[in-house]
C-alpha positions in Angstrom: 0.0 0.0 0.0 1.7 3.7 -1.2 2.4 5.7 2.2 -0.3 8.7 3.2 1.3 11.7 1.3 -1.5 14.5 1.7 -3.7 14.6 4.5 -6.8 17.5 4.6 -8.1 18.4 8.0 -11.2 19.9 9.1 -10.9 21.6 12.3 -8.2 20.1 14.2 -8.9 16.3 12.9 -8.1 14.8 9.5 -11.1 14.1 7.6 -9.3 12.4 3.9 -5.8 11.1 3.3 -4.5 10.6 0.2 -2.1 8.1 -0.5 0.7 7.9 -4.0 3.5 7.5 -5.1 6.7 9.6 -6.4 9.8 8.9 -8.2 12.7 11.8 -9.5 15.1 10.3 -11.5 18.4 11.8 -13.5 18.9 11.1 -16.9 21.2 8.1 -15.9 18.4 6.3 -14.2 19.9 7.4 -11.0 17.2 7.7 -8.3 17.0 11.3 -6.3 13.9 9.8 -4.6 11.8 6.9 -4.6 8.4 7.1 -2.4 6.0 4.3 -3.0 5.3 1.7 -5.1 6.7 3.2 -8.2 7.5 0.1 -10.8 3.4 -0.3 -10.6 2.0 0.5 -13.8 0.4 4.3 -14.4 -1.3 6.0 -17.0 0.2 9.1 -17.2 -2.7 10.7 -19.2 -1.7 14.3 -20.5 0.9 14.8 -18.3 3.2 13.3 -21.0 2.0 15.7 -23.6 5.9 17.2 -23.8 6.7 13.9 -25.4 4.0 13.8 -27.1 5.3 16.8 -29.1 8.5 15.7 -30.1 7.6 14.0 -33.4 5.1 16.9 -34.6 8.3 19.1 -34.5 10.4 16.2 -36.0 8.4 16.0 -39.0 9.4 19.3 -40.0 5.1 20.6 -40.0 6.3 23.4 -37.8 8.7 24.9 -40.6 5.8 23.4 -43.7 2.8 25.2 -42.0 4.9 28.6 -41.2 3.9 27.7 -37.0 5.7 29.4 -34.4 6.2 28.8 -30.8 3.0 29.9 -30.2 1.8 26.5 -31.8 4.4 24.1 -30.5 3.3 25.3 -26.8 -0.6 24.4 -27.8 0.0 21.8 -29.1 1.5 20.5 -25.4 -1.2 22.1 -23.5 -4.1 21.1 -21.2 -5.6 24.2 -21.8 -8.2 26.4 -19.7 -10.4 26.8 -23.4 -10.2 30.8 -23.2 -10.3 33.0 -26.6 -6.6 32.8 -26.4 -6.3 28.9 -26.8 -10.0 29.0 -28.8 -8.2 31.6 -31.5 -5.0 30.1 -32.2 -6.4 26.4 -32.3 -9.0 28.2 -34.8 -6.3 29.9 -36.9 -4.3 26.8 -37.0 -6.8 24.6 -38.2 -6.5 27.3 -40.8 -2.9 27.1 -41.7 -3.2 23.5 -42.4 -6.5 23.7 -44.9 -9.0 22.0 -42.0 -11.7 22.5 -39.8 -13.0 21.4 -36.6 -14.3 18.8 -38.0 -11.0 17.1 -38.6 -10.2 17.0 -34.6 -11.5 13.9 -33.5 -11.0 14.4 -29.9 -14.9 15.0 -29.8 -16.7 18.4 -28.7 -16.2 19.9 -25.4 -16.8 23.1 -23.3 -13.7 25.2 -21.6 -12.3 23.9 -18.5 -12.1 27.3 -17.4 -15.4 27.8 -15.6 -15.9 31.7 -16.2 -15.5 30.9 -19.8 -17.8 28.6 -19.6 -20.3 30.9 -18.3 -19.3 33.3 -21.2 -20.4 30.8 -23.9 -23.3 29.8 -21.7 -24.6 33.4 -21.7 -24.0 33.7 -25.4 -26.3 30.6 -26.1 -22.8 28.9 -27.2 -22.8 25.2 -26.5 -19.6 22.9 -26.4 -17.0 22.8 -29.4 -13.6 20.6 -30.3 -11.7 23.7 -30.8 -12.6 24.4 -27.3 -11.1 20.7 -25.8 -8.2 21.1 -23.4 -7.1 18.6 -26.0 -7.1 20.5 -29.3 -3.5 21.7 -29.5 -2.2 17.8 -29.0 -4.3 17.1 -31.8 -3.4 19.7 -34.2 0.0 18.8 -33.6 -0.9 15.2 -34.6 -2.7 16.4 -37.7 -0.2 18.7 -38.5 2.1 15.6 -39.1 -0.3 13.5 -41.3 -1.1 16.4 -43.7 2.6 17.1 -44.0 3.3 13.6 -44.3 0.9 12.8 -47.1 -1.1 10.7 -44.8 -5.0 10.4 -44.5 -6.1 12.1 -41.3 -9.3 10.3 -40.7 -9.1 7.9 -37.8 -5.4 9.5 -37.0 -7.1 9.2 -33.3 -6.6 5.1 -33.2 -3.8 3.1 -32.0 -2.6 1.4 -35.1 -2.2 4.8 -37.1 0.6 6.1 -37.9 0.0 9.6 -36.4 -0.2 7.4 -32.6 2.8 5.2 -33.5 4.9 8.0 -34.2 4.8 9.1 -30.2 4.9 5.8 -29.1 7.7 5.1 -30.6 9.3 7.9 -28.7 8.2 7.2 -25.4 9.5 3.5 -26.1 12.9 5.3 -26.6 12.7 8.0 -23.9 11.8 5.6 -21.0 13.7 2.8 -22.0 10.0 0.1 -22.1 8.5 -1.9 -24.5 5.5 -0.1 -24.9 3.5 -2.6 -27.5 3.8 -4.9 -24.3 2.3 -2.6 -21.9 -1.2 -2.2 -21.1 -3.2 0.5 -23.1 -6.7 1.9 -23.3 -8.1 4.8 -25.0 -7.8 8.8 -23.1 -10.4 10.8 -22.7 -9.5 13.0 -25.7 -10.1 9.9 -27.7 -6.4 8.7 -28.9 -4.3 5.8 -27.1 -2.6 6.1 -23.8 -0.6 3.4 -22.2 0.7 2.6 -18.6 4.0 2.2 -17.6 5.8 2.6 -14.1 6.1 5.1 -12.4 10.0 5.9 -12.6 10.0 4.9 -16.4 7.4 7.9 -16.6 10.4 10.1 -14.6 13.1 8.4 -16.4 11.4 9.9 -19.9 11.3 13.4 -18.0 14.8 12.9 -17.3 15.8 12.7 -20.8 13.7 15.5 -21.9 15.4 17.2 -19.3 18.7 16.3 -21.0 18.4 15.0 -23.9 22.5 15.0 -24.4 22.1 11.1 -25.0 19.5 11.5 -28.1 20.1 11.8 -32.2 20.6 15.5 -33.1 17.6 16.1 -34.5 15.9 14.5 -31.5 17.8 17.2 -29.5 16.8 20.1 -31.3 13.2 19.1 -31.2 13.4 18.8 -27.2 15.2 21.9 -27.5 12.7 24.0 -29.1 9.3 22.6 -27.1 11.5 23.3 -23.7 11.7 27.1 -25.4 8.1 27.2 -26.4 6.2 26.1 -23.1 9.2 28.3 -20.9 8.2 31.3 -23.6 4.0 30.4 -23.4 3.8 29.4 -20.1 -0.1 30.5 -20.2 -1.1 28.4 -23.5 0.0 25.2 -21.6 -2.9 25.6 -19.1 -4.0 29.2 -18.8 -5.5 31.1 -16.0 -5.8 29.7 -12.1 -3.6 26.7 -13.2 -0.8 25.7 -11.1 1.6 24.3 -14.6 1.0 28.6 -15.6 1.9 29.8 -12.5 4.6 27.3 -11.7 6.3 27.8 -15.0 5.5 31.6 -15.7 8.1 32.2 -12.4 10.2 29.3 -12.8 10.5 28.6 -16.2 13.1 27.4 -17.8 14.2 26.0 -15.3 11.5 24.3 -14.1 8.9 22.6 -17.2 5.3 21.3 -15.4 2.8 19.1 -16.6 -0.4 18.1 -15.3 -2.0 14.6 -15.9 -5.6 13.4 -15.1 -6.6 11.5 -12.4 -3.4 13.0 -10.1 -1.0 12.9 -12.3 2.3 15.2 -12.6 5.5 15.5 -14.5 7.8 17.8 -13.8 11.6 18.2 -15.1 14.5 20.3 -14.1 17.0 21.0 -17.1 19.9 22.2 -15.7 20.0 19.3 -13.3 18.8 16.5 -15.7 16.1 15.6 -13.7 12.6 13.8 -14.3 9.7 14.2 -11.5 6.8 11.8 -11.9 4.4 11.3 -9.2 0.5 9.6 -8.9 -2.0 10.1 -6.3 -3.9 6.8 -6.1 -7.1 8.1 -6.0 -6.8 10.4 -8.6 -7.3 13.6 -6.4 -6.4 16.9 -8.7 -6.0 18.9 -5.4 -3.8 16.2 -3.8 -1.5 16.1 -6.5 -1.1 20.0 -6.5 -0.1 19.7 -2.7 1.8 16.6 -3.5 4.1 18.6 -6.2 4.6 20.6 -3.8 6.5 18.8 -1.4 8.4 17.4 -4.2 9.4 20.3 -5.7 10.2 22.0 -2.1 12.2 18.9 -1.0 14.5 19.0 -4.2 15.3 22.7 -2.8 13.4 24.3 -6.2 11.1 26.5 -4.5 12.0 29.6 -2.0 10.2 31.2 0.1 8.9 34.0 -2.3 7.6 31.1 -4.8 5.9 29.2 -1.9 3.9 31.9 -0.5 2.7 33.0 -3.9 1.6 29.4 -4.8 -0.2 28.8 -1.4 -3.1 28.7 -3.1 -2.6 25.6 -4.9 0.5 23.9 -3.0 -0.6 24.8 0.8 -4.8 25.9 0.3 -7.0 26.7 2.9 -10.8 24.8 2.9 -13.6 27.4 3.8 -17.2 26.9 3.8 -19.9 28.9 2.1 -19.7 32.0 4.7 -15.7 32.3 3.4 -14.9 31.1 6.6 -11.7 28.9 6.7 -12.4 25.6 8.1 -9.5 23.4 7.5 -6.1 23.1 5.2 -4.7 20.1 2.9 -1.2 19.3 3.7 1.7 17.3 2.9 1.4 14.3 5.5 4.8 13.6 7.6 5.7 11.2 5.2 8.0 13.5 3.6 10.1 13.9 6.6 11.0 10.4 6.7 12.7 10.5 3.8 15.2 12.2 2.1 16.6 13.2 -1.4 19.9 11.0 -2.4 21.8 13.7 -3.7 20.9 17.2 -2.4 20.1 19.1 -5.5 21.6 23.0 -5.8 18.9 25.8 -5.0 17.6 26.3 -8.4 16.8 29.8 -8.0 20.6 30.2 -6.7 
């Protein structure tokens, strides 16, 4: 059974505990930190989306289509659904001669609830351009229109467009991913589970990708740039990945997963961060980053009150009135990192 990493309390009790699993890893395979059970298989849903990337840049569709970094962000975001991830999705679907019919991840409204209420007011109902999804798409359609390839059904596991990336994270985490168990994502294309420090392992060598082909390099290269540069297209507004990554970036490269996933990776250090709260809790996981991140020395005082909302929040009931607080759980002072890490913000 993973180890109790975030506990919420109510009054002076503690009413939920959430248990998971971490592992940080160098680009070696070395471990930095190993809580839990982390050879247990994971799906690490979009928080993978980085990797996902690398063969739409690859292909050479960025240069083809005249895309900037703008695109190659999008196209590794979770995004809130706000005109500023609804226009560019829209204008690229331009560029490359399609329309929202063409995105198969199916029609959704914005994650981000006041935009919601926006389109709600207009009398606007749900939309693919507006799935926290679209960019990864694009990025996949890109590739098949500048390959010469059909782009119906690009969505399923045997295309081309899905083999490409798994091909990749084959390399990058050293698996056998045709072995490994697989379903479909809630965006509609494959996703497949693999442990937990082969996930971190993969962050590692996006992290430093000093062991991969040149051209492999230079596409790692150029998504780092592009999320460190568009922080806010990767998620958008009241996200943690924005606000992590909009003070901390380059340095520091976020990436939320469903059902309490994370990835995080440190460049300069060559470091992968992969963590999974068992029961899926998105607030857990927040808090649970958190601790990771503030173990590993990446986060100062200044950068932890300002994210207090997310890594350290306060529960209050309907008055406003604060009735409790989610926390790490003292787990995290029973172990220790294996190699202490230099201040990042030194």
């Amino acid at each position: 059974m993973n180890p109790v990493l975030v506990n919420v309390w109510r009054g002076n009790a503690i009413e939920s505990r959430h248990r998971g699993s971490v592992a940080v890893v160098r680009s070696d395979g070395q471990f930095l930190l190993s809580i839990g059970d982390v050879l247990h298989h994971t799906f690490p849903r979009s928080s993978i989306k980085f990797l996902q990337a690398i063969p739409f840049v690859e292909s050479g569709a960025v240069e083809h289509f005249a895309l900037g970094s703008e695109h190659i962000a999008i196209a590794c975001a979770s995004h809130n659904g706000e005109s500023v991830h609804h226009d560019l999705v829209a204008d690229w679907l331009e560029r490359i001669g399609l329309d929202a019919n063409d995105l198969e991840c199916g029609a959704s409204m914005p994650m981000h609830q006041a935009t919601q209420f926006e389109m709600l007011g207009r009398g606007d109902g749900p939309t693919r351009v507006h799935h926290n999804c679209s960019g990864k798409h694009l990025g996949l359609l890109s590739t098949c229109v500048h390959c010469g390839e059909a782009t119906k059904d690009y969505r399923l596991y045997s295309n081309a467009a899905q083999q490409r990336w798994l091909s990749v994270l084959e390399s990058m985490s050293n698996s056998r991913v045709m072995q490994l168990p697989w379903g479909y994502d809630g965006c509609g294309i494959p996703c497949v589970a693999l442990p937990l420090q082969r996930i971190a392992l993969a962050m590692a060598r996006f992290a430093d990708a000093s062991g991969q082909p040149d051209e492999r390099k230079e596409a790692i290269r150029r998504i780092q740039a592009s999320v460190a540069e568009h922080p806010y297209l990767v998620a958008g507004k009241e996200r943690l990945c924005t606000e992590l990554m909009h003070q901390l970036a380059p340095k520091l490269l976020v990436k939320v997963g469903a059902e309490g996933c994370y990835t995080a990776c440190l460049p300069e250090q060559g470091v992968g961060i992969a963590l999974k709260m068992d029961d899926g809790g998105g607030v857990a996981a927040q808090v649970a980053l958190g601790a990771v991140l503030n173990m590993l020395g990446v986060l100062d005082e200044q950068v932890l009150q300002s994210l207090a909302e997310y890594i350290t929040p306060t529960l209050t009931n309907s008055r406003g009135d604060v009735i409790g607080r989610v926390e790490g759980s003292s787990e995290w002072q029973q172990v220790g990192v294996k190699e202490q890490l230099p201040l990042l913000l030194n």
